[in-house]
mmCIF entry with sequence, helices, sheets and N, C-alpha, C, O atoms, coordinates in Angstrom:
data_MODEL
# 
_entry.id   MODEL 
# 
_entity.id                         1 
_entity.type                       polymer 
_entity.pdbx_number_of_molecules   1 
# 
_entity_poly.entity_id                      1 
_entity_poly.type                           'polypeptide(L)' 
_entity_poly.nstd_linkage                   no 
_entity_poly.nstd_monomer                   no 
_entity_poly.pdbx_seq_one_letter_code       
;(UNK)(UNK)(UNK)(UNK)(UNK)(UNK)(UNK)(UNK)(UNK)(UNK)(UNK)(UNK)(UNK)(UNK)(UNK)(UNK)
(UNK)(UNK)(UNK)(UNK)(UNK)(UNK)(UNK)(UNK)(UNK)(UNK)(UNK)(UNK)(UNK)(UNK)(UNK)(UNK)
(UNK)(UNK)(UNK)(UNK)(UNK)(UNK)(UNK)(UNK)(UNK)(UNK)(UNK)(UNK)(UNK)(UNK)(UNK)(UNK)
(UNK)(UNK)(UNK)(UNK)(UNK)(UNK)
;
_entity_poly.pdbx_seq_one_letter_code_can   XXXXXXXXXXXXXXXXXXXXXXXXXXXXXXXXXXXXXXXXXXXXXXXXXXXXXX 
_entity_poly.pdbx_strand_id                 A 
# 
loop_
_entity_poly_seq.entity_id 
_entity_poly_seq.num 
_entity_poly_seq.mon_id 
_entity_poly_seq.hetero 
1 1  UNK n 
1 2  UNK n 
1 3  UNK n 
1 4  UNK n 
1 5  UNK n 
1 6  UNK n 
1 7  UNK n 
1 8  UNK n 
1 9  UNK n 
1 10 UNK n 
1 11 UNK n 
1 12 UNK n 
1 13 UNK n 
1 14 UNK n 
1 15 UNK n 
1 16 UNK n 
1 17 UNK n 
1 18 UNK n 
1 19 UNK n 
1 20 UNK n 
1 21 UNK n 
1 22 UNK n 
1 23 UNK n 
1 24 UNK n 
1 25 UNK n 
1 26 UNK n 
1 27 UNK n 
1 28 UNK n 
1 29 UNK n 
1 30 UNK n 
1 31 UNK n 
1 32 UNK n 
1 33 UNK n 
1 34 UNK n 
1 35 UNK n 
1 36 UNK n 
1 37 UNK n 
1 38 UNK n 
1 39 UNK n 
1 40 UNK n 
1 41 UNK n 
1 42 UNK n 
1 43 UNK n 
1 44 UNK n 
1 45 UNK n 
1 46 UNK n 
1 47 UNK n 
1 48 UNK n 
1 49 UNK n 
1 50 UNK n 
1 51 UNK n 
1 52 UNK n 
1 53 UNK n 
1 54 UNK n 
# 
_struct_asym.id          A 
_struct_asym.entity_id   1 
# 
loop_
_struct_conf.conf_type_id 
_struct_conf.id 
_struct_conf.pdbx_PDB_helix_id 
_struct_conf.beg_label_comp_id 
_struct_conf.beg_label_asym_id 
_struct_conf.beg_label_seq_id 
_struct_conf.pdbx_beg_PDB_ins_code 
_struct_conf.end_label_comp_id 
_struct_conf.end_label_asym_id 
_struct_conf.end_label_seq_id 
_struct_conf.pdbx_end_PDB_ins_code 
_struct_conf.beg_auth_comp_id 
_struct_conf.beg_auth_asym_id 
_struct_conf.beg_auth_seq_id 
_struct_conf.end_auth_comp_id 
_struct_conf.end_auth_asym_id 
_struct_conf.end_auth_seq_id 
_struct_conf.pdbx_PDB_helix_class 
_struct_conf.details 
_struct_conf.pdbx_PDB_helix_length 
HELX_P HELX_P1 AA1 UNK A 10 ? UNK A 14 ? UNK A 10 UNK A 14 1 ? 5  
HELX_P HELX_P2 AA2 UNK A 21 ? UNK A 30 ? UNK A 21 UNK A 30 1 ? 10 
HELX_P HELX_P3 AA3 UNK A 38 ? UNK A 50 ? UNK A 38 UNK A 50 1 ? 13 
# 
_struct_conf_type.id          HELX_P 
_struct_conf_type.criteria    ? 
_struct_conf_type.reference   ? 
# 
loop_
_atom_site.group_PDB 
_atom_site.id 
_atom_site.type_symbol 
_atom_site.label_atom_id 
_atom_site.label_alt_id 
_atom_site.label_comp_id 
_atom_site.label_asym_id 
_atom_site.label_entity_id 
_atom_site.label_seq_id 
_atom_site.pdbx_PDB_ins_code 
_atom_site.Cartn_x 
_atom_site.Cartn_y 
_atom_site.Cartn_z 
_atom_site.occupancy 
_atom_site.B_iso_or_equiv 
_atom_site.pdbx_formal_charge 
_atom_site.auth_seq_id 
_atom_site.auth_comp_id 
_atom_site.auth_asym_id 
_atom_site.auth_atom_id 
_atom_site.pdbx_PDB_model_num 
ATOM 1   N N  . UNK A 1 1  ? 90.272  94.487  75.529  1.00 0.00 ? 1  UNK A N  1 
ATOM 2   C CA . UNK A 1 1  ? 91.454  95.050  76.087  1.00 0.00 ? 1  UNK A CA 1 
ATOM 3   C C  . UNK A 1 1  ? 91.370  94.949  77.610  1.00 0.00 ? 1  UNK A C  1 
ATOM 4   O O  . UNK A 1 1  ? 90.500  95.594  78.197  1.00 0.00 ? 1  UNK A O  1 
ATOM 5   N N  . UNK A 1 2  ? 92.219  94.180  78.277  1.00 0.00 ? 2  UNK A N  1 
ATOM 6   C CA . UNK A 1 2  ? 92.089  94.167  79.740  1.00 0.00 ? 2  UNK A CA 1 
ATOM 7   C C  . UNK A 1 2  ? 92.699  95.436  80.407  1.00 0.00 ? 2  UNK A C  1 
ATOM 8   O O  . UNK A 1 2  ? 93.662  96.069  79.974  1.00 0.00 ? 2  UNK A O  1 
ATOM 9   N N  . UNK A 1 3  ? 92.012  95.692  81.479  1.00 0.00 ? 3  UNK A N  1 
ATOM 10  C CA . UNK A 1 3  ? 92.508  97.020  82.221  1.00 0.00 ? 3  UNK A CA 1 
ATOM 11  C C  . UNK A 1 3  ? 93.363  96.486  83.345  1.00 0.00 ? 3  UNK A C  1 
ATOM 12  O O  . UNK A 1 3  ? 92.868  96.257  84.449  1.00 0.00 ? 3  UNK A O  1 
ATOM 13  N N  . UNK A 1 4  ? 94.677  96.279  83.073  1.00 0.00 ? 4  UNK A N  1 
ATOM 14  C CA . UNK A 1 4  ? 95.572  95.752  84.000  1.00 0.00 ? 4  UNK A CA 1 
ATOM 15  C C  . UNK A 1 4  ? 96.081  96.858  84.952  1.00 0.00 ? 4  UNK A C  1 
ATOM 16  O O  . UNK A 1 4  ? 96.346  97.961  84.473  1.00 0.00 ? 4  UNK A O  1 
ATOM 17  N N  . UNK A 1 5  ? 96.233  96.622  86.293  1.00 0.00 ? 5  UNK A N  1 
ATOM 18  C CA . UNK A 1 5  ? 96.676  97.543  87.097  1.00 0.00 ? 5  UNK A CA 1 
ATOM 19  C C  . UNK A 1 5  ? 98.228  97.853  86.863  1.00 0.00 ? 5  UNK A C  1 
ATOM 20  O O  . UNK A 1 5  ? 98.970  96.907  86.598  1.00 0.00 ? 5  UNK A O  1 
ATOM 21  N N  . UNK A 1 6  ? 98.707  99.068  86.947  1.00 0.00 ? 6  UNK A N  1 
ATOM 22  C CA . UNK A 1 6  ? 100.108 99.301  86.740  1.00 0.00 ? 6  UNK A CA 1 
ATOM 23  C C  . UNK A 1 6  ? 100.891 98.798  87.994  1.00 0.00 ? 6  UNK A C  1 
ATOM 24  O O  . UNK A 1 6  ? 100.478 99.030  89.130  1.00 0.00 ? 6  UNK A O  1 
ATOM 25  N N  . UNK A 1 7  ? 101.894 98.187  87.776  1.00 0.00 ? 7  UNK A N  1 
ATOM 26  C CA . UNK A 1 7  ? 102.783 97.548  88.841  1.00 0.00 ? 7  UNK A CA 1 
ATOM 27  C C  . UNK A 1 7  ? 104.027 98.381  88.947  1.00 0.00 ? 7  UNK A C  1 
ATOM 28  O O  . UNK A 1 7  ? 104.567 98.907  87.973  1.00 0.00 ? 7  UNK A O  1 
ATOM 29  N N  . UNK A 1 8  ? 104.458 98.474  90.210  1.00 0.00 ? 8  UNK A N  1 
ATOM 30  C CA . UNK A 1 8  ? 105.702 99.273  90.510  1.00 0.00 ? 8  UNK A CA 1 
ATOM 31  C C  . UNK A 1 8  ? 106.596 98.422  91.359  1.00 0.00 ? 8  UNK A C  1 
ATOM 32  O O  . UNK A 1 8  ? 106.146 97.583  92.140  1.00 0.00 ? 8  UNK A O  1 
ATOM 33  N N  . UNK A 1 9  ? 107.865 98.653  91.191  1.00 0.00 ? 9  UNK A N  1 
ATOM 34  C CA . UNK A 1 9  ? 108.937 97.969  91.933  1.00 0.00 ? 9  UNK A CA 1 
ATOM 35  C C  . UNK A 1 9  ? 108.839 98.485  93.418  1.00 0.00 ? 9  UNK A C  1 
ATOM 36  O O  . UNK A 1 9  ? 108.243 99.525  93.696  1.00 0.00 ? 9  UNK A O  1 
ATOM 37  N N  . UNK A 1 10 ? 109.439 97.719  94.317  1.00 0.00 ? 10 UNK A N  1 
ATOM 38  C CA . UNK A 1 10 ? 109.496 98.039  95.732  1.00 0.00 ? 10 UNK A CA 1 
ATOM 39  C C  . UNK A 1 10 ? 110.149 99.407  95.881  1.00 0.00 ? 10 UNK A C  1 
ATOM 40  O O  . UNK A 1 10 ? 109.688 100.216 96.687  1.00 0.00 ? 10 UNK A O  1 
ATOM 41  N N  . UNK A 1 11 ? 111.179 99.681  95.149  1.00 0.00 ? 11 UNK A N  1 
ATOM 42  C CA . UNK A 1 11 ? 111.872 100.987 95.257  1.00 0.00 ? 11 UNK A CA 1 
ATOM 43  C C  . UNK A 1 11 ? 110.952 102.104 94.825  1.00 0.00 ? 11 UNK A C  1 
ATOM 44  O O  . UNK A 1 11 ? 110.872 103.130 95.501  1.00 0.00 ? 11 UNK A O  1 
ATOM 45  N N  . UNK A 1 12 ? 110.247 101.931 93.706  1.00 0.00 ? 12 UNK A N  1 
ATOM 46  C CA . UNK A 1 12 ? 109.274 103.012 93.182  1.00 0.00 ? 12 UNK A CA 1 
ATOM 47  C C  . UNK A 1 12 ? 108.229 103.199 94.218  1.00 0.00 ? 12 UNK A C  1 
ATOM 48  O O  . UNK A 1 12 ? 107.813 104.342 94.411  1.00 0.00 ? 12 UNK A O  1 
ATOM 49  N N  . UNK A 1 13 ? 107.729 102.148 94.945  1.00 0.00 ? 13 UNK A N  1 
ATOM 50  C CA . UNK A 1 13 ? 106.616 102.352 95.895  1.00 0.00 ? 13 UNK A CA 1 
ATOM 51  C C  . UNK A 1 13 ? 107.153 103.112 97.154  1.00 0.00 ? 13 UNK A C  1 
ATOM 52  O O  . UNK A 1 13 ? 106.463 103.998 97.659  1.00 0.00 ? 13 UNK A O  1 
ATOM 53  N N  . UNK A 1 14 ? 108.375 102.775 97.663  1.00 0.00 ? 14 UNK A N  1 
ATOM 54  C CA . UNK A 1 14 ? 108.852 103.412 98.760  1.00 0.00 ? 14 UNK A CA 1 
ATOM 55  C C  . UNK A 1 14 ? 109.265 104.973 98.546  1.00 0.00 ? 14 UNK A C  1 
ATOM 56  O O  . UNK A 1 14 ? 109.398 105.770 99.475  1.00 0.00 ? 14 UNK A O  1 
ATOM 57  N N  . UNK A 1 15 ? 109.429 105.250 97.294  1.00 0.00 ? 15 UNK A N  1 
ATOM 58  C CA . UNK A 1 15 ? 109.843 106.593 97.045  1.00 0.00 ? 15 UNK A CA 1 
ATOM 59  C C  . UNK A 1 15 ? 108.562 107.385 96.513  1.00 0.00 ? 15 UNK A C  1 
ATOM 60  O O  . UNK A 1 15 ? 108.672 108.553 96.139  1.00 0.00 ? 15 UNK A O  1 
ATOM 61  N N  . UNK A 1 16 ? 107.355 106.713 96.494  1.00 0.00 ? 16 UNK A N  1 
ATOM 62  C CA . UNK A 1 16 ? 106.127 107.418 96.125  1.00 0.00 ? 16 UNK A CA 1 
ATOM 63  C C  . UNK A 1 16 ? 105.667 108.475 97.118  1.00 0.00 ? 16 UNK A C  1 
ATOM 64  O O  . UNK A 1 16 ? 105.840 108.342 98.329  1.00 0.00 ? 16 UNK A O  1 
ATOM 65  N N  . UNK A 1 17 ? 105.076 109.532 96.564  1.00 0.00 ? 17 UNK A N  1 
ATOM 66  C CA . UNK A 1 17 ? 104.522 110.523 97.556  1.00 0.00 ? 17 UNK A CA 1 
ATOM 67  C C  . UNK A 1 17 ? 103.141 110.103 98.171  1.00 0.00 ? 17 UNK A C  1 
ATOM 68  O O  . UNK A 1 17 ? 102.540 110.834 98.959  1.00 0.00 ? 17 UNK A O  1 
ATOM 69  N N  . UNK A 1 18 ? 102.676 108.881 97.764  1.00 0.00 ? 18 UNK A N  1 
ATOM 70  C CA . UNK A 1 18 ? 101.380 108.341 98.272  1.00 0.00 ? 18 UNK A CA 1 
ATOM 71  C C  . UNK A 1 18 ? 101.462 107.929 99.638  1.00 0.00 ? 18 UNK A C  1 
ATOM 72  O O  . UNK A 1 18 ? 100.421 107.758 100.272 1.00 0.00 ? 18 UNK A O  1 
ATOM 73  N N  . UNK A 1 19 ? 102.668 107.738 100.203 1.00 0.00 ? 19 UNK A N  1 
ATOM 74  C CA . UNK A 1 19 ? 102.800 107.183 101.455 1.00 0.00 ? 19 UNK A CA 1 
ATOM 75  C C  . UNK A 1 19 ? 103.620 108.162 102.439 1.00 0.00 ? 19 UNK A C  1 
ATOM 76  O O  . UNK A 1 19 ? 104.461 108.939 101.986 1.00 0.00 ? 19 UNK A O  1 
ATOM 77  N N  . UNK A 1 20 ? 103.333 108.079 103.768 1.00 0.00 ? 20 UNK A N  1 
ATOM 78  C CA . UNK A 1 20 ? 103.983 108.946 104.730 1.00 0.00 ? 20 UNK A CA 1 
ATOM 79  C C  . UNK A 1 20 ? 105.406 108.241 104.956 1.00 0.00 ? 20 UNK A C  1 
ATOM 80  O O  . UNK A 1 20 ? 105.635 107.090 104.587 1.00 0.00 ? 20 UNK A O  1 
ATOM 81  N N  . UNK A 1 21 ? 106.335 109.067 105.604 1.00 0.00 ? 21 UNK A N  1 
ATOM 82  C CA . UNK A 1 21 ? 107.661 108.552 105.872 1.00 0.00 ? 21 UNK A CA 1 
ATOM 83  C C  . UNK A 1 21 ? 107.603 107.210 106.629 1.00 0.00 ? 21 UNK A C  1 
ATOM 84  O O  . UNK A 1 21 ? 108.316 106.259 106.306 1.00 0.00 ? 21 UNK A O  1 
ATOM 85  N N  . UNK A 1 22 ? 106.687 107.172 107.692 1.00 0.00 ? 22 UNK A N  1 
ATOM 86  C CA . UNK A 1 22 ? 106.623 106.006 108.563 1.00 0.00 ? 22 UNK A CA 1 
ATOM 87  C C  . UNK A 1 22 ? 106.082 104.780 107.722 1.00 0.00 ? 22 UNK A C  1 
ATOM 88  O O  . UNK A 1 22 ? 106.627 103.678 107.785 1.00 0.00 ? 22 UNK A O  1 
ATOM 89  N N  . UNK A 1 23 ? 104.954 105.042 106.916 1.00 0.00 ? 23 UNK A N  1 
ATOM 90  C CA . UNK A 1 23 ? 104.455 104.028 106.018 1.00 0.00 ? 23 UNK A CA 1 
ATOM 91  C C  . UNK A 1 23 ? 105.550 103.492 105.068 1.00 0.00 ? 23 UNK A C  1 
ATOM 92  O O  . UNK A 1 23 ? 105.625 102.286 104.835 1.00 0.00 ? 23 UNK A O  1 
ATOM 93  N N  . UNK A 1 24 ? 106.356 104.344 104.547 1.00 0.00 ? 24 UNK A N  1 
ATOM 94  C CA . UNK A 1 24 ? 107.509 103.927 103.623 1.00 0.00 ? 24 UNK A CA 1 
ATOM 95  C C  . UNK A 1 24 ? 108.478 102.983 104.350 1.00 0.00 ? 24 UNK A C  1 
ATOM 96  O O  . UNK A 1 24 ? 108.900 101.936 103.859 1.00 0.00 ? 24 UNK A O  1 
ATOM 97  N N  . UNK A 1 25 ? 108.788 103.450 105.562 1.00 0.00 ? 25 UNK A N  1 
ATOM 98  C CA . UNK A 1 25 ? 109.709 102.541 106.382 1.00 0.00 ? 25 UNK A CA 1 
ATOM 99  C C  . UNK A 1 25 ? 109.050 101.157 106.586 1.00 0.00 ? 25 UNK A C  1 
ATOM 100 O O  . UNK A 1 25 ? 109.720 100.133 106.454 1.00 0.00 ? 25 UNK A O  1 
ATOM 101 N N  . UNK A 1 26 ? 107.747 101.124 106.906 1.00 0.00 ? 26 UNK A N  1 
ATOM 102 C CA . UNK A 1 26 ? 107.083 99.870  107.038 1.00 0.00 ? 26 UNK A CA 1 
ATOM 103 C C  . UNK A 1 26 ? 107.129 99.028  105.763 1.00 0.00 ? 26 UNK A C  1 
ATOM 104 O O  . UNK A 1 26 ? 107.435 97.835  105.776 1.00 0.00 ? 26 UNK A O  1 
ATOM 105 N N  . UNK A 1 27 ? 106.790 99.750  104.599 1.00 0.00 ? 27 UNK A N  1 
ATOM 106 C CA . UNK A 1 27 ? 106.759 99.033  103.351 1.00 0.00 ? 27 UNK A CA 1 
ATOM 107 C C  . UNK A 1 27 ? 108.151 98.556  102.944 1.00 0.00 ? 27 UNK A C  1 
ATOM 108 O O  . UNK A 1 27 ? 108.279 97.508  102.312 1.00 0.00 ? 27 UNK A O  1 
ATOM 109 N N  . UNK A 1 28 ? 109.234 99.335  103.309 1.00 0.00 ? 28 UNK A N  1 
ATOM 110 C CA . UNK A 1 28 ? 110.637 98.847  103.001 1.00 0.00 ? 28 UNK A CA 1 
ATOM 111 C C  . UNK A 1 28 ? 110.885 97.546  103.673 1.00 0.00 ? 28 UNK A C  1 
ATOM 112 O O  . UNK A 1 28 ? 111.558 96.675  103.123 1.00 0.00 ? 28 UNK A O  1 
ATOM 113 N N  . UNK A 1 29 ? 110.331 97.388  104.907 1.00 0.00 ? 29 UNK A N  1 
ATOM 114 C CA . UNK A 1 29 ? 110.544 96.316  105.736 1.00 0.00 ? 29 UNK A CA 1 
ATOM 115 C C  . UNK A 1 29 ? 109.830 94.980  105.305 1.00 0.00 ? 29 UNK A C  1 
ATOM 116 O O  . UNK A 1 29 ? 110.353 93.869  105.384 1.00 0.00 ? 29 UNK A O  1 
ATOM 117 N N  . UNK A 1 30 ? 108.582 95.238  104.844 1.00 0.00 ? 30 UNK A N  1 
ATOM 118 C CA . UNK A 1 30 ? 107.669 94.078  104.625 1.00 0.00 ? 30 UNK A CA 1 
ATOM 119 C C  . UNK A 1 30 ? 107.395 93.689  103.189 1.00 0.00 ? 30 UNK A C  1 
ATOM 120 O O  . UNK A 1 30 ? 106.955 92.572  102.915 1.00 0.00 ? 30 UNK A O  1 
ATOM 121 N N  . UNK A 1 31 ? 107.652 94.599  102.278 1.00 0.00 ? 31 UNK A N  1 
ATOM 122 C CA . UNK A 1 31 ? 107.423 94.224  100.834 1.00 0.00 ? 31 UNK A CA 1 
ATOM 123 C C  . UNK A 1 31 ? 108.575 93.353  100.368 1.00 0.00 ? 31 UNK A C  1 
ATOM 124 O O  . UNK A 1 31 ? 109.724 93.552  100.763 1.00 0.00 ? 31 UNK A O  1 
ATOM 125 N N  . UNK A 1 32 ? 108.244 92.368  99.505  1.00 0.00 ? 32 UNK A N  1 
ATOM 126 C CA . UNK A 1 32 ? 109.180 91.578  98.942  1.00 0.00 ? 32 UNK A CA 1 
ATOM 127 C C  . UNK A 1 32 ? 109.676 92.284  97.645  1.00 0.00 ? 32 UNK A C  1 
ATOM 128 O O  . UNK A 1 32 ? 109.055 93.210  97.124  1.00 0.00 ? 32 UNK A O  1 
ATOM 129 N N  . UNK A 1 33 ? 110.885 91.755  97.148  1.00 0.00 ? 33 UNK A N  1 
ATOM 130 C CA . UNK A 1 33 ? 111.440 92.342  95.935  1.00 0.00 ? 33 UNK A CA 1 
ATOM 131 C C  . UNK A 1 33 ? 110.678 91.843  94.667  1.00 0.00 ? 33 UNK A C  1 
ATOM 132 O O  . UNK A 1 33 ? 111.174 91.054  93.862  1.00 0.00 ? 33 UNK A O  1 
ATOM 133 N N  . UNK A 1 34 ? 109.439 92.372  94.566  1.00 0.00 ? 34 UNK A N  1 
ATOM 134 C CA . UNK A 1 34 ? 108.676 92.084  93.389  1.00 0.00 ? 34 UNK A CA 1 
ATOM 135 C C  . UNK A 1 34 ? 107.853 93.282  93.088  1.00 0.00 ? 34 UNK A C  1 
ATOM 136 O O  . UNK A 1 34 ? 107.967 94.295  93.777  1.00 0.00 ? 34 UNK A O  1 
ATOM 137 N N  . UNK A 1 35 ? 107.035 93.212  92.097  1.00 0.00 ? 35 UNK A N  1 
ATOM 138 C CA . UNK A 1 35 ? 106.231 94.321  91.707  1.00 0.00 ? 35 UNK A CA 1 
ATOM 139 C C  . UNK A 1 35 ? 104.869 94.299  92.328  1.00 0.00 ? 35 UNK A C  1 
ATOM 140 O O  . UNK A 1 35 ? 104.281 93.236  92.527  1.00 0.00 ? 35 UNK A O  1 
ATOM 141 N N  . UNK A 1 36 ? 104.348 95.503  92.646  1.00 0.00 ? 36 UNK A N  1 
ATOM 142 C CA . UNK A 1 36 ? 103.076 95.672  93.331  1.00 0.00 ? 36 UNK A CA 1 
ATOM 143 C C  . UNK A 1 36 ? 102.345 96.830  92.725  1.00 0.00 ? 36 UNK A C  1 
ATOM 144 O O  . UNK A 1 36 ? 102.962 97.824  92.344  1.00 0.00 ? 36 UNK A O  1 
ATOM 145 N N  . UNK A 1 37 ? 100.981 96.720  92.622  1.00 0.00 ? 37 UNK A N  1 
ATOM 146 C CA . UNK A 1 37 ? 100.198 97.910  92.292  1.00 0.00 ? 37 UNK A CA 1 
ATOM 147 C C  . UNK A 1 37 ? 100.131 98.798  93.556  1.00 0.00 ? 37 UNK A C  1 
ATOM 148 O O  . UNK A 1 37 ? 100.492 98.350  94.645  1.00 0.00 ? 37 UNK A O  1 
ATOM 149 N N  . UNK A 1 38 ? 99.714  99.934  93.423  1.00 0.00 ? 38 UNK A N  1 
ATOM 150 C CA . UNK A 1 38 ? 99.647  100.836 94.633  1.00 0.00 ? 38 UNK A CA 1 
ATOM 151 C C  . UNK A 1 38 ? 98.506  100.257 95.528  1.00 0.00 ? 38 UNK A C  1 
ATOM 152 O O  . UNK A 1 38 ? 98.610  100.373 96.749  1.00 0.00 ? 38 UNK A O  1 
ATOM 153 N N  . UNK A 1 39 ? 97.493  99.679  95.013  1.00 0.00 ? 39 UNK A N  1 
ATOM 154 C CA . UNK A 1 39 ? 96.479  99.107  95.738  1.00 0.00 ? 39 UNK A CA 1 
ATOM 155 C C  . UNK A 1 39 ? 96.987  97.951  96.548  1.00 0.00 ? 39 UNK A C  1 
ATOM 156 O O  . UNK A 1 39 ? 96.696  97.862  97.741  1.00 0.00 ? 39 UNK A O  1 
ATOM 157 N N  . UNK A 1 40 ? 97.732  97.068  95.942  1.00 0.00 ? 40 UNK A N  1 
ATOM 158 C CA . UNK A 1 40 ? 98.311  95.983  96.677  1.00 0.00 ? 40 UNK A CA 1 
ATOM 159 C C  . UNK A 1 40 ? 99.230  96.450  97.836  1.00 0.00 ? 40 UNK A C  1 
ATOM 160 O O  . UNK A 1 40 ? 99.173  95.886  98.929  1.00 0.00 ? 40 UNK A O  1 
ATOM 161 N N  . UNK A 1 41 ? 100.041 97.436  97.608  1.00 0.00 ? 41 UNK A N  1 
ATOM 162 C CA . UNK A 1 41 ? 100.924 98.007  98.583  1.00 0.00 ? 41 UNK A CA 1 
ATOM 163 C C  . UNK A 1 41 ? 100.067 98.515  99.724  1.00 0.00 ? 41 UNK A C  1 
ATOM 164 O O  . UNK A 1 41 ? 100.343 98.221  100.887 1.00 0.00 ? 41 UNK A O  1 
ATOM 165 N N  . UNK A 1 42 ? 99.014  99.287  99.398  1.00 0.00 ? 42 UNK A N  1 
ATOM 166 C CA . UNK A 1 42 ? 98.167  99.763  100.465 1.00 0.00 ? 42 UNK A CA 1 
ATOM 167 C C  . UNK A 1 42 ? 97.409  98.609  101.368 1.00 0.00 ? 42 UNK A C  1 
ATOM 168 O O  . UNK A 1 42 ? 97.137  98.755  102.559 1.00 0.00 ? 42 UNK A O  1 
ATOM 169 N N  . UNK A 1 43 ? 97.141  97.522  100.641 1.00 0.00 ? 43 UNK A N  1 
ATOM 170 C CA . UNK A 1 43 ? 96.515  96.429  101.351 1.00 0.00 ? 43 UNK A CA 1 
ATOM 171 C C  . UNK A 1 43 ? 97.518  95.765  102.313 1.00 0.00 ? 43 UNK A C  1 
ATOM 172 O O  . UNK A 1 43 ? 97.149  95.396  103.427 1.00 0.00 ? 43 UNK A O  1 
ATOM 173 N N  . UNK A 1 44 ? 98.801  95.610  101.882 1.00 0.00 ? 44 UNK A N  1 
ATOM 174 C CA . UNK A 1 44 ? 99.846  95.057  102.725 1.00 0.00 ? 44 UNK A CA 1 
ATOM 175 C C  . UNK A 1 44 ? 100.025 95.938  103.970 1.00 0.00 ? 44 UNK A C  1 
ATOM 176 O O  . UNK A 1 44 ? 100.198 95.461  105.091 1.00 0.00 ? 44 UNK A O  1 
ATOM 177 N N  . UNK A 1 45 ? 99.976  97.198  103.715 1.00 0.00 ? 45 UNK A N  1 
ATOM 178 C CA . UNK A 1 45 ? 100.185 98.196  104.863 1.00 0.00 ? 45 UNK A CA 1 
ATOM 179 C C  . UNK A 1 45 ? 98.926  98.117  105.862 1.00 0.00 ? 45 UNK A C  1 
ATOM 180 O O  . UNK A 1 45 ? 99.097  98.133  107.081 1.00 0.00 ? 45 UNK A O  1 
ATOM 181 N N  . UNK A 1 46 ? 97.732  98.038  105.312 1.00 0.00 ? 46 UNK A N  1 
ATOM 182 C CA . UNK A 1 46 ? 96.584  97.966  106.185 1.00 0.00 ? 46 UNK A CA 1 
ATOM 183 C C  . UNK A 1 46 ? 96.653  96.577  106.990 1.00 0.00 ? 46 UNK A C  1 
ATOM 184 O O  . UNK A 1 46 ? 96.401  96.593  108.195 1.00 0.00 ? 46 UNK A O  1 
ATOM 185 N N  . UNK A 1 47 ? 96.953  95.509  106.417 1.00 0.00 ? 47 UNK A N  1 
ATOM 186 C CA . UNK A 1 47 ? 97.220  94.255  107.081 1.00 0.00 ? 47 UNK A CA 1 
ATOM 187 C C  . UNK A 1 47 ? 98.231  94.340  108.207 1.00 0.00 ? 47 UNK A C  1 
ATOM 188 O O  . UNK A 1 47 ? 98.018  93.846  109.315 1.00 0.00 ? 47 UNK A O  1 
ATOM 189 N N  . UNK A 1 48 ? 99.292  94.957  107.894 1.00 0.00 ? 48 UNK A N  1 
ATOM 190 C CA . UNK A 1 48 ? 100.367 95.192  108.939 1.00 0.00 ? 48 UNK A CA 1 
ATOM 191 C C  . UNK A 1 48 ? 99.782  96.000  110.077 1.00 0.00 ? 48 UNK A C  1 
ATOM 192 O O  . UNK A 1 48 ? 100.016 95.671  111.240 1.00 0.00 ? 48 UNK A O  1 
ATOM 193 N N  . UNK A 1 49 ? 99.034  97.042  109.784 1.00 0.00 ? 49 UNK A N  1 
ATOM 194 C CA . UNK A 1 49 ? 98.549  98.005  110.802 1.00 0.00 ? 49 UNK A CA 1 
ATOM 195 C C  . UNK A 1 49 ? 97.535  97.198  111.734 1.00 0.00 ? 49 UNK A C  1 
ATOM 196 O O  . UNK A 1 49 ? 97.461  97.430  112.940 1.00 0.00 ? 49 UNK A O  1 
ATOM 197 N N  . UNK A 1 50 ? 96.822  96.310  111.141 1.00 0.00 ? 50 UNK A N  1 
ATOM 198 C CA . UNK A 1 50 ? 95.839  95.512  111.898 1.00 0.00 ? 50 UNK A CA 1 
ATOM 199 C C  . UNK A 1 50 ? 96.399  94.550  112.912 1.00 0.00 ? 50 UNK A C  1 
ATOM 200 O O  . UNK A 1 50 ? 95.782  94.213  113.923 1.00 0.00 ? 50 UNK A O  1 
ATOM 201 N N  . UNK A 1 51 ? 97.624  94.120  112.582 1.00 0.00 ? 51 UNK A N  1 
ATOM 202 C CA . UNK A 1 51 ? 98.309  93.031  113.396 1.00 0.00 ? 51 UNK A CA 1 
ATOM 203 C C  . UNK A 1 51 ? 98.381  93.456  114.880 1.00 0.00 ? 51 UNK A C  1 
ATOM 204 O O  . UNK A 1 51 ? 98.647  94.621  115.179 1.00 0.00 ? 51 UNK A O  1 
ATOM 205 N N  . UNK A 1 52 ? 98.159  92.570  115.743 1.00 0.00 ? 52 UNK A N  1 
ATOM 206 C CA . UNK A 1 52 ? 98.429  92.763  117.170 1.00 0.00 ? 52 UNK A CA 1 
ATOM 207 C C  . UNK A 1 52 ? 99.763  92.875  117.582 1.00 0.00 ? 52 UNK A C  1 
ATOM 208 O O  . UNK A 1 52 ? 100.585 92.069  117.147 1.00 0.00 ? 52 UNK A O  1 
ATOM 209 N N  . UNK A 1 53 ? 100.109 93.807  118.399 1.00 0.00 ? 53 UNK A N  1 
ATOM 210 C CA . UNK A 1 53 ? 101.513 93.857  118.956 1.00 0.00 ? 53 UNK A CA 1 
ATOM 211 C C  . UNK A 1 53 ? 101.722 92.729  119.937 1.00 0.00 ? 53 UNK A C  1 
ATOM 212 O O  . UNK A 1 53 ? 100.875 92.487  120.797 1.00 0.00 ? 53 UNK A O  1 
ATOM 213 N N  . UNK A 1 54 ? 102.808 92.055  119.824 1.00 0.00 ? 54 UNK A N  1 
ATOM 214 C CA . UNK A 1 54 ? 103.062 90.980  120.776 1.00 0.00 ? 54 UNK A CA 1 
ATOM 215 C C  . UNK A 1 54 ? 103.994 91.362  121.806 1.00 0.00 ? 54 UNK A C  1 
ATOM 216 O O  . UNK A 1 54 ? 104.308 90.558  122.683 1.00 0.00 ? 54 UNK A O  1 
# 
């Protein structure tokens, strides 16, 4: 039996208590309308935070 990560919709992720209000705003803006695991959402957030301001 494979141990698949649970996936959540964009709406479920941005209403999660795992993220701060600011992080939720960022996720709302950058996540696509598909399903993500919490780990994937955190990775997307980290990549965004690492980007250089232009």
């Amino acid at each position: 039996m494979e141990n698949e990560e649970v996936k959540f919709s964009k709406e479920q992720i941005v209403s999660s208590k795992q993220f701060t209000v600011i992080e939720k705003d960022i996720l709302k803006a950058i996540l696509e309308d598909k399903e993500y695991s919490l780990e994937e959402a955190k990775e997307v957030l980290e990549e965004f935070k690492k980007k250089e301001v232009k």
